[in-house]
C-alpha positions in Angstrom: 56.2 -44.2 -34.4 54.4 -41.5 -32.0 51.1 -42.3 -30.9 48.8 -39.2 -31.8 45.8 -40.8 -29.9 45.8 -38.3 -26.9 47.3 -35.3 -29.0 44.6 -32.6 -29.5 46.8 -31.0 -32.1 46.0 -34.0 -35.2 43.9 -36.0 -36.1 44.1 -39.4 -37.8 41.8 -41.5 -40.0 42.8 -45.4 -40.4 44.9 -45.5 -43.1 45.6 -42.0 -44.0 48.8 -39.8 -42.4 47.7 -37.3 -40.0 46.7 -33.7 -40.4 46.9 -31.0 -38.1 43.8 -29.8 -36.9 43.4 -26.3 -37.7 42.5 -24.1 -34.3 39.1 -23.1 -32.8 39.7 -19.2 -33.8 41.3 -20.0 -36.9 37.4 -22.1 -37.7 35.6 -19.1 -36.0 37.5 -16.8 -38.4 36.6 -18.7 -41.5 33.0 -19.1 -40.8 32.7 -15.0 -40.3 34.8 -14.6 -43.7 33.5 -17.2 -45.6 35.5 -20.5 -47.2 35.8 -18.8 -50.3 38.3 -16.5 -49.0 39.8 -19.5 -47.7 41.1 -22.1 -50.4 41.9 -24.5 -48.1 38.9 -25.5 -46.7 35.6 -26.4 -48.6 32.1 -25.4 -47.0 31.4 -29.2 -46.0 34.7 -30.0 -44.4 34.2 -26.5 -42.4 31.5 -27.9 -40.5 32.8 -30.8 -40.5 35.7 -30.0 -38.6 33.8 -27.7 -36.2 31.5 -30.4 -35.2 34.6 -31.9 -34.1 36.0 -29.7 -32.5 33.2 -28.9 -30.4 32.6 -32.2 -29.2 36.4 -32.2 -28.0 36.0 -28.9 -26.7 33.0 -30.0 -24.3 34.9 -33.1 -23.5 38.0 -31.6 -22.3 36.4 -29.2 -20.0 38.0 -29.9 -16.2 35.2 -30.1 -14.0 35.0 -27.4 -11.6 34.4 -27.5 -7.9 30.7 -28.0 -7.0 29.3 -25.0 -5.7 28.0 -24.6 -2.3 24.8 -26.0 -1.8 22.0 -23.5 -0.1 21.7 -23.4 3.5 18.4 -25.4 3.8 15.0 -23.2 4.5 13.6 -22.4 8.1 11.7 -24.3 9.0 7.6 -22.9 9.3 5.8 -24.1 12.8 2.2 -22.8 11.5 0.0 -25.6 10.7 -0.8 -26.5 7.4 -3.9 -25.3 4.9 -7.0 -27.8 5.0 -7.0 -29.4 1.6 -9.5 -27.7 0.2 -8.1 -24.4 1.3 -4.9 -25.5 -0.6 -6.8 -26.5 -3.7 -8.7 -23.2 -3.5 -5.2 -21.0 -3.3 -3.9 -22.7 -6.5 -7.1 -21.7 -8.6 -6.7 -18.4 -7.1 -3.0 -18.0 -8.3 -3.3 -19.7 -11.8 -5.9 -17.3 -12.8 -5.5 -15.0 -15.4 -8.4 -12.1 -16.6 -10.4 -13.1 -18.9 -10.7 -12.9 -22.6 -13.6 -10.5 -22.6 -13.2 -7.2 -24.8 -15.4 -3.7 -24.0 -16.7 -3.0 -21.0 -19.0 -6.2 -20.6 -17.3 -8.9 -18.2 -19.8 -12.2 -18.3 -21.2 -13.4 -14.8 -17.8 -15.1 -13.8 -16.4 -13.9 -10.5 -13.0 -12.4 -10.9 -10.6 -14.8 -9.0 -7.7 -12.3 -9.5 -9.5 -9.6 -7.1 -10.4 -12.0 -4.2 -6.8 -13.0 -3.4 -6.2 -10.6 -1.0 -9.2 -11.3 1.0 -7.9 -14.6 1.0 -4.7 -14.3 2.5 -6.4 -11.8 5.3 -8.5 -14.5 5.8 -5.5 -17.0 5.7 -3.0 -15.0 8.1 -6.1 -14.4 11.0 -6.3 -18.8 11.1 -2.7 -18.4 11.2 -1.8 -20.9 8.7 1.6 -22.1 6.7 2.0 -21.6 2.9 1.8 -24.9 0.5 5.6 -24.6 -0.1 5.2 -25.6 -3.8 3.2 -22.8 -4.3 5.2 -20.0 -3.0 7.1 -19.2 -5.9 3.2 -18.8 -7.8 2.7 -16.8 -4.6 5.6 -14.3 -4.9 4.9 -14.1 -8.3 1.6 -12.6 -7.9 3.0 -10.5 -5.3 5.9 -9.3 -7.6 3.2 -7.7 -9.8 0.6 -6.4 -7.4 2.2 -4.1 -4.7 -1.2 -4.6 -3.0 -0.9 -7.9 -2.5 2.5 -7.9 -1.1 1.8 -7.1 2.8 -0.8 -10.3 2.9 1.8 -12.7 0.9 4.7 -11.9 2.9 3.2 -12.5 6.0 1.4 -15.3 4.9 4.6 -16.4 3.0 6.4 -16.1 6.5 10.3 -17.0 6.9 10.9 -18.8 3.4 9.7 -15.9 1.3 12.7 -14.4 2.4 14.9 -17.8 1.9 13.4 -17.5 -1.5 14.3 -13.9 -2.6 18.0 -14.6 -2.0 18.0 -17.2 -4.5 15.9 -15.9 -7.1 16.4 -11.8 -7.4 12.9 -11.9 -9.4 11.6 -11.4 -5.5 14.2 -9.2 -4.1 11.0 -7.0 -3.0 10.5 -9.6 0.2 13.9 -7.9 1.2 13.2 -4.3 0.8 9.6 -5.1 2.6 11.0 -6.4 5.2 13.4 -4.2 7.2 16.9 -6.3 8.1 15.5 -9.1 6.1 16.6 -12.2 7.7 18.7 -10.6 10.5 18.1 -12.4 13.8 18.1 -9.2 15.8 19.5 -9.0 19.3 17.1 -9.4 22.6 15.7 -6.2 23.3 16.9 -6.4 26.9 20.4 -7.4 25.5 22.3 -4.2 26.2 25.7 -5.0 24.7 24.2 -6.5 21.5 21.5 -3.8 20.9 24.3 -1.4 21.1 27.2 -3.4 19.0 24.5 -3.9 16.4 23.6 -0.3 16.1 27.0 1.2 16.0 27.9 -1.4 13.4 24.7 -2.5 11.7 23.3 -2.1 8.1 20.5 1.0 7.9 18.0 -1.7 7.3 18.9 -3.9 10.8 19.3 -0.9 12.5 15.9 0.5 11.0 14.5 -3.1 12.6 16.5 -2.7 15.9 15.4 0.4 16.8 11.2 -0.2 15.9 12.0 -3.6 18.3 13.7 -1.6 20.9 11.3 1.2 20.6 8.0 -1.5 21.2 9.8 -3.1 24.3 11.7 0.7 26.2 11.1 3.6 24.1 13.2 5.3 26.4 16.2 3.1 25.6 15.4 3.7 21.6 15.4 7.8 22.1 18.6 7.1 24.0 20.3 4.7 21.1 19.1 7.7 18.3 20.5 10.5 20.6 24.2 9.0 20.9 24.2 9.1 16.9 22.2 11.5 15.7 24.3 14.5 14.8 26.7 11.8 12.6 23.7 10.6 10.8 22.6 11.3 7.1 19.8 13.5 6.8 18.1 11.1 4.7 18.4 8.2 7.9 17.9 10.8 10.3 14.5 11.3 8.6 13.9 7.6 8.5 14.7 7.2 12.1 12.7 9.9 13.5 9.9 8.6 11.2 9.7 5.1 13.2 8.8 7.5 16.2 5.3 8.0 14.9 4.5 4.2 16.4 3.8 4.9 20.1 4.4 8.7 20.2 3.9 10.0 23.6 4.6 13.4 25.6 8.5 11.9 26.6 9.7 12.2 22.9 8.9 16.0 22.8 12.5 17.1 24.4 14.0 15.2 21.8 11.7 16.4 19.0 12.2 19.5 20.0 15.7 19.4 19.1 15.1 18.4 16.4 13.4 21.6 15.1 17.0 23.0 14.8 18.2 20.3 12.5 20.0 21.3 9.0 17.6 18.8 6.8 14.3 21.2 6.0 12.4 17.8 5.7 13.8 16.7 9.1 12.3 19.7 10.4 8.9 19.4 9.0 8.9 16.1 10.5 9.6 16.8 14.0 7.2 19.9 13.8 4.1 17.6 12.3 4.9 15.0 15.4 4.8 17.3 17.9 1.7 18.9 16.9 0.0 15.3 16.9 0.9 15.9 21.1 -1.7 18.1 22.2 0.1 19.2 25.4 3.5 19.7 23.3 4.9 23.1 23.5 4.8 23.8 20.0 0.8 22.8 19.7 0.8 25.3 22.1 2.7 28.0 20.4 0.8 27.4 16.9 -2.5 27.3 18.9 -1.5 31.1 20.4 -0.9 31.9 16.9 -3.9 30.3 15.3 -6.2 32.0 18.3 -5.2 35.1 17.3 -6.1 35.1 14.2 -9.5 33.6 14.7 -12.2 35.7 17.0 -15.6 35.5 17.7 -17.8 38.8 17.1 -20.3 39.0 19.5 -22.2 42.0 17.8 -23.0 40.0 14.6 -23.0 36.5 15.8 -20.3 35.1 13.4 -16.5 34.4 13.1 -13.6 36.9 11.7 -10.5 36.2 10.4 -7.1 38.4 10.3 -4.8 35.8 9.1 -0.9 36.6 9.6 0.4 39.1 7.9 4.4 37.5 7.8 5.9 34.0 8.5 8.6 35.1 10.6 11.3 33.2 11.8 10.0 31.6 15.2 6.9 30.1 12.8 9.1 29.0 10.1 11.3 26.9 13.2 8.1 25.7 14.5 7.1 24.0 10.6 5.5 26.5 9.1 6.0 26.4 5.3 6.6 30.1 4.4 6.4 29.8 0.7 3.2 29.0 -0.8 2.2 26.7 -3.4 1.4 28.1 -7.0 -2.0 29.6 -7.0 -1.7 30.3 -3.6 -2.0 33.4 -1.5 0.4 34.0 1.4 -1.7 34.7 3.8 -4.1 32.3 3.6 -1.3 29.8 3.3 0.3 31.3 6.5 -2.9 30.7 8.1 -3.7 27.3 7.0 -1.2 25.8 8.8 -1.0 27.5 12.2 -5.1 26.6 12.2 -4.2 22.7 11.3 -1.6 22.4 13.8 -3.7 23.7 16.9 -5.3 21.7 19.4 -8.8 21.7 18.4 -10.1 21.5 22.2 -8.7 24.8 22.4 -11.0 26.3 19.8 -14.6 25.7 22.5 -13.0 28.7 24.5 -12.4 30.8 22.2 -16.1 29.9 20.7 -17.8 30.7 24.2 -17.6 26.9 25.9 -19.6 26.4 22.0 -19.4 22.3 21.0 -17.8 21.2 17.4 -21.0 21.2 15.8 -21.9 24.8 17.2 -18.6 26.4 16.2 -18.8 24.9 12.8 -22.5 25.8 12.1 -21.3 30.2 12.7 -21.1 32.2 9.9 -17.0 33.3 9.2 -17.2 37.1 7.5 -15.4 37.9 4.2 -15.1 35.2 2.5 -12.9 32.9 4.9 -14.9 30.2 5.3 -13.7 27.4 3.1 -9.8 28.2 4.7 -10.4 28.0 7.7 -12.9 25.0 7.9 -10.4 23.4 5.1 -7.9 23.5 7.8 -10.2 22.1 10.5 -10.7 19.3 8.8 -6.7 18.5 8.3 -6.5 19.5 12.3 -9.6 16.7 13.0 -7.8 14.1 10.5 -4.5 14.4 12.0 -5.1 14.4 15.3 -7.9 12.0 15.3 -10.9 13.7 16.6 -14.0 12.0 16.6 -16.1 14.8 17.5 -14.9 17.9 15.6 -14.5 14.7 12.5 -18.5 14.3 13.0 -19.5 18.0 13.2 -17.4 18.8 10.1 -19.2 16.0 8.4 -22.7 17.3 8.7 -25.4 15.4 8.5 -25.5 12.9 5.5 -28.6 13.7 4.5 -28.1 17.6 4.2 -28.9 19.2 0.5 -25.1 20.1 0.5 -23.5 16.8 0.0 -19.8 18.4 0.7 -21.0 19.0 4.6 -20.9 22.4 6.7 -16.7 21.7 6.4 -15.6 19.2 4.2 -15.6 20.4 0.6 -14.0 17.9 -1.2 -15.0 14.0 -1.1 -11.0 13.4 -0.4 -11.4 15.1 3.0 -15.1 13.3 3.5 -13.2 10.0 3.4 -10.3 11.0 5.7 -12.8 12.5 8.2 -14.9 9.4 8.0 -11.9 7.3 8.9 -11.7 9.2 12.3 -15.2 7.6 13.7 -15.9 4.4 14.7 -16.3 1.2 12.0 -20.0 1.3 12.8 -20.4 5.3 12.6 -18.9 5.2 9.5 -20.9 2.4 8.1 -24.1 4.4 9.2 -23.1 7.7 7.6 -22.3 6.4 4.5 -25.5 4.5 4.5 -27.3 7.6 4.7 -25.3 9.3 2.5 -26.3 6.8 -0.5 -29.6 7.0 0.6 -29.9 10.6 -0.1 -27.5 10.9 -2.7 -27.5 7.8 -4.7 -23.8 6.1 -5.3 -22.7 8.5 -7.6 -20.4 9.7 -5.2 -20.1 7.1 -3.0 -17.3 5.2 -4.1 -14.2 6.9 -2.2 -16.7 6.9 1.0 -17.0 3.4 0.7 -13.5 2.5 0.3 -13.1 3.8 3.8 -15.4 1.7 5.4 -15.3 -1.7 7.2 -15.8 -5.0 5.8 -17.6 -7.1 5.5 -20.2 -4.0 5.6 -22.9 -3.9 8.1 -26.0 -5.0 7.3 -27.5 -1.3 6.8 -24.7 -0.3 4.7 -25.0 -3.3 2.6 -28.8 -2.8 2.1 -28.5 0.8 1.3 -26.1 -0.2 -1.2 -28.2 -3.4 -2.7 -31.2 -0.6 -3.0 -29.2 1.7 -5.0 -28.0 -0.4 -7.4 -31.4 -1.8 -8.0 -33.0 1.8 -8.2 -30.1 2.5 -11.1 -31.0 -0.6 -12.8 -34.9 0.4 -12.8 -33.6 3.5 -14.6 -32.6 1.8 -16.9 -29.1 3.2 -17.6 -26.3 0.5 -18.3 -24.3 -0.6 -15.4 -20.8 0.3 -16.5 -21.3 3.8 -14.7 -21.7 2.1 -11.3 -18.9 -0.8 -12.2 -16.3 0.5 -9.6 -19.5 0.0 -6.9 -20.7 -3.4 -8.2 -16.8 -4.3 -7.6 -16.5 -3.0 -4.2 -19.5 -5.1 -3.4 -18.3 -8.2 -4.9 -15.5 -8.0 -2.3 -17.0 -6.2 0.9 -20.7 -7.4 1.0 -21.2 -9.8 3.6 -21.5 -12.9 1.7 -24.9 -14.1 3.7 -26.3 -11.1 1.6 -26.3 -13.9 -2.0 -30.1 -15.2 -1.2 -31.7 -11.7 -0.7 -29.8 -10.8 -3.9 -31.1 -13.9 -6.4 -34.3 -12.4 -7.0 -32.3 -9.6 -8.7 -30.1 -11.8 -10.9 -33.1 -11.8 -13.7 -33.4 -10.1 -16.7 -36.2 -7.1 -16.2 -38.3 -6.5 -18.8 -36.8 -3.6 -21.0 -39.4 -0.7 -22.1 -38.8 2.5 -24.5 -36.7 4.5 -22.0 -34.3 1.9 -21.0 -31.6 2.0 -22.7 -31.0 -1.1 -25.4 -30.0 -4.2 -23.5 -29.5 -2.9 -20.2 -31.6 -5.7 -18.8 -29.0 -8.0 -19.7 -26.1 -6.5 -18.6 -27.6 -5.7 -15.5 -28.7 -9.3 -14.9 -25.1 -10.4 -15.4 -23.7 -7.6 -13.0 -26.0 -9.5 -10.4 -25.3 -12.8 -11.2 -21.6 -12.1 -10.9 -22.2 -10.3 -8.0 -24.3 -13.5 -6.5 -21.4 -15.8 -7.9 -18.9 -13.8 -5.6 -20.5 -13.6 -2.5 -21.3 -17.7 -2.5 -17.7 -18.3 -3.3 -16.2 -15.8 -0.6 -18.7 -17.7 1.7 -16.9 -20.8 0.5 -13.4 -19.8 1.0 -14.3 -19.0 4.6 -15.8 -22.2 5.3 -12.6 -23.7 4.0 -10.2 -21.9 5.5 -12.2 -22.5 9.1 -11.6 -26.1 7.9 -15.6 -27.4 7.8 
């Protein structure tokens, strides 16, 4: 008699003859029907039979080859966090906001917002990652673009390990220009070159920044021998990574580039070359601008005949000849020659005048606003510290815009052309003629921790708005700023504020309270920054 043991066709009982075992579709094709449209099967014996069939199913499965293990991760030379700087970055990573609703957040610092300090902190001490908390890390990082310069450095070479394995963190790669490539010695002629004719965009994006940091000469040569059989969207990329280092030797070949098909190549080239002072085309949009700009000695004040066309020698040089909704031509036309002009040629035109002179002249019908508008642009982009300060004004004047900036956007840029502690200054004297009101996008621009006068004038203000006796929620986006940029040392000339003041019939109800929290948190803060600093310094 056959033996039906191994035969996955029957099966046998002790005792009983053996029955073929209906197949796996046929089952499937029950179950979706339903056994009553099946009379030889009951509901019972259906399962029955699958559960049989699926544990034979499972055990005949051949095992496949094992898959190829991952190459192990770099290795990390850095030195280990202290302890209690490890122990710090876990709470920092496992917290979540709070459960608070409304606008009221309780006297507990917000853990979230002081990571990125952190890591600053971390990557200056030059320290290695805990490497069982990097995935917590690249979590965070996955979710707050902010955080993602600070983690990847700090991260270093296993973030990237990481991201290959887990495309949650494929962000690591696009941050990081030929991820994981080991790039060719500058010096190394024949590889440099192989690796640019053959490369990826991204190692070749990578390649040329290296090359371009050790012989920009050699990098200008390497985009030259490809550029006309480049895309217009990597010739824009590559001509970008010429900002880094841009001297007077890249004009010829920017130059050249002023003829390129791409209009945004173009515009790029013409925007590099007027950051050169001495380029030929500052010089041609400075003739340009001059003419349209005069002094009249007879009434002691500027005149304006902006240009009347944007013909095509302007249009090749960057000018943008149509304007923006709203716009007028003119004006437009005028804008743009005035931004792009080497501001030191504006004191001969002005009668050997300074900055602060020229600025301070009275500018007939109505042309004011344009052309100090453009100054401004002209003194943020080609970082002019005095022509940045004139336009400024003094930050105590009535007119809180300035003699040129009118708009606290172009405040902030022009602040970022001084000096940390020029800024810091400014701004302190801003707040303490103007309150904080406006203060917030100034303060954003300036250096932390703040200096001491800034962090007093700040300190003052916010206790002048609590004596108001308005609720704090109107200066929360201040309080915050200070929670993370006031040098922590400030927490014991800040305790006396941290009670409740007594309340009277103007202040509004429960103010007292609310502001006594803001402090406390604020208090809270700065003794746990000073913490994380003592820990990371490893005392």
């Amino acid at each position: 008699m056959p033996s039906t043991r191994n035969n996955p066709g029957t099966r046998t009982n002790p005792g009983t003859p053996a029955t073929p075992t209906p197949p796996w579709d046929d089952l499937v094709t029950t179950a979706l029907l339903g056994t009553e449209r099946r009379t030889s099967i009951t509901p019972d014996a259906l399962l029955d039979e699958a559960a049989v069939q699926t544990v034979r199913r499972r055990a005949g499965l051949r095992p496949a080859p094992a898959a190829t293990p991952p190459t192990p991760a770099p290795t990390d030379p850095r030195p280990p966090l202290p302890p209690p700087a490890r122990n710090r970055l876990s709470m920092l990573l496992t917290d979540r906001p709070g459960t608070a609703t409304g606008t009221r957040r309780g006297t507990a610092p917000d853990l979230l917002e002081l990571l990125p300090q952190w890591l600053a902190t971390a990557n200056d001490h030059g320290y290695a990652p805990p490497p069982e908390l990097l995935p917590a890390l690249l979590d965070a990082a996955r979710g707050r673009t902010d955080l993602r310069p600070g983690a990847l450095t700090f991260a270093g070479p296993r973030a990237l390990w990481l991201a290959r394995l887990n495309p949650d963190w494929k962000f690591a790669l696009r941050a990081t220009p030929g991820a994981g490539t080991a790039l060719p010695a500058p010096e190394d002629t024949e590889q440099v070159r192989l690796l640019w004719q053959e490369g990826l965009f991204a190692e070749r994006v990578a390649l040329l920044a290296a090359v371009r940091a050790h012989d920009p000469e050699e990098a200008r040569t390497l985009l030259e021998e490809t550029w006309t059989t480049e895309r217009a969207e990597d010739r824009l990329m590559f001509l970008d990574s010429l900002r880094r280092g841009l001297t007077d030797a890249d004009e010829p070949f920017l130059e050249r580039a002023l003829t390129d098909r791409s209009r945004n190549v173009r515009a790029t080239a013409a925007e590099l070359l007027s950051a050169l002072p001495h380029s030929a085309l500052a010089g041609r949009m400075a003739d340009r601008a001059l003419s349209c700009v005069a002094f009249d000695r007879t009434t002691g004040s500027v005149v304006v005949e902006a240009p009347h066309e944007c013909d095509a020698a302007m249009e090749r040089d960057g000018v943008v000849a149509k304007p923006p909704a709203g716009r007028g031509e003119r004006s437009w036309w005028l804008g743009q020659l005035v931004e792009a002009a080497p501001l030191d040629r504006w004191r001969g035109r002005f009668g050997d005048r300074t900055p602060e002179e020229i600025v301070a002249l009275a500018v007939a019908d109505d042309w004011r606003g344009e052309l100090h508008a453009a100054w401004c642009r002209a003194a943020v982009r080609q970082r002019d510290i005095a022509w940045s300060r004139a336009l400024l004004g003094t930050p105590t004047a009535p007119d809180a815009a300035g003699p040129g900036a009118v708009s606290l956007a172009e405040r902030s840029k022009l602040l970022a052309a001084l000096p940390a502690g020029d800024r810091a200054e400014w701004v302190a004297g801003f707040i303490t003629a103007h309150g904080l009101s406006e203060a917030f996008q100034l303060l954003g621009v300036c250096a932390t921790p703040w200096a001491p006068p800034l962090g007093r004038a700040v300190v003052d203000a916010l206790n002048i708005a609590r004596d108001a006796g308005s609720y704090p929620w109107s200066f929360s986006g201040v309080m915050g700023l200070a929670e993370r940029c006031l040098d922590p040392e400030e927490a014991v000339r800040l305790e006396g504020l941290t009670a409740a003041v007594e309340e009277t019939e103007d202040t509004a109800p429960g103010a007292g309270g609310y502001w006594a929290e803001a402090f406390q948190r604020l208090v809270g803060t700065l003794r746990l920054r000073r913490a994380m600093r003592e820990e990371l310094r490893g005392s």
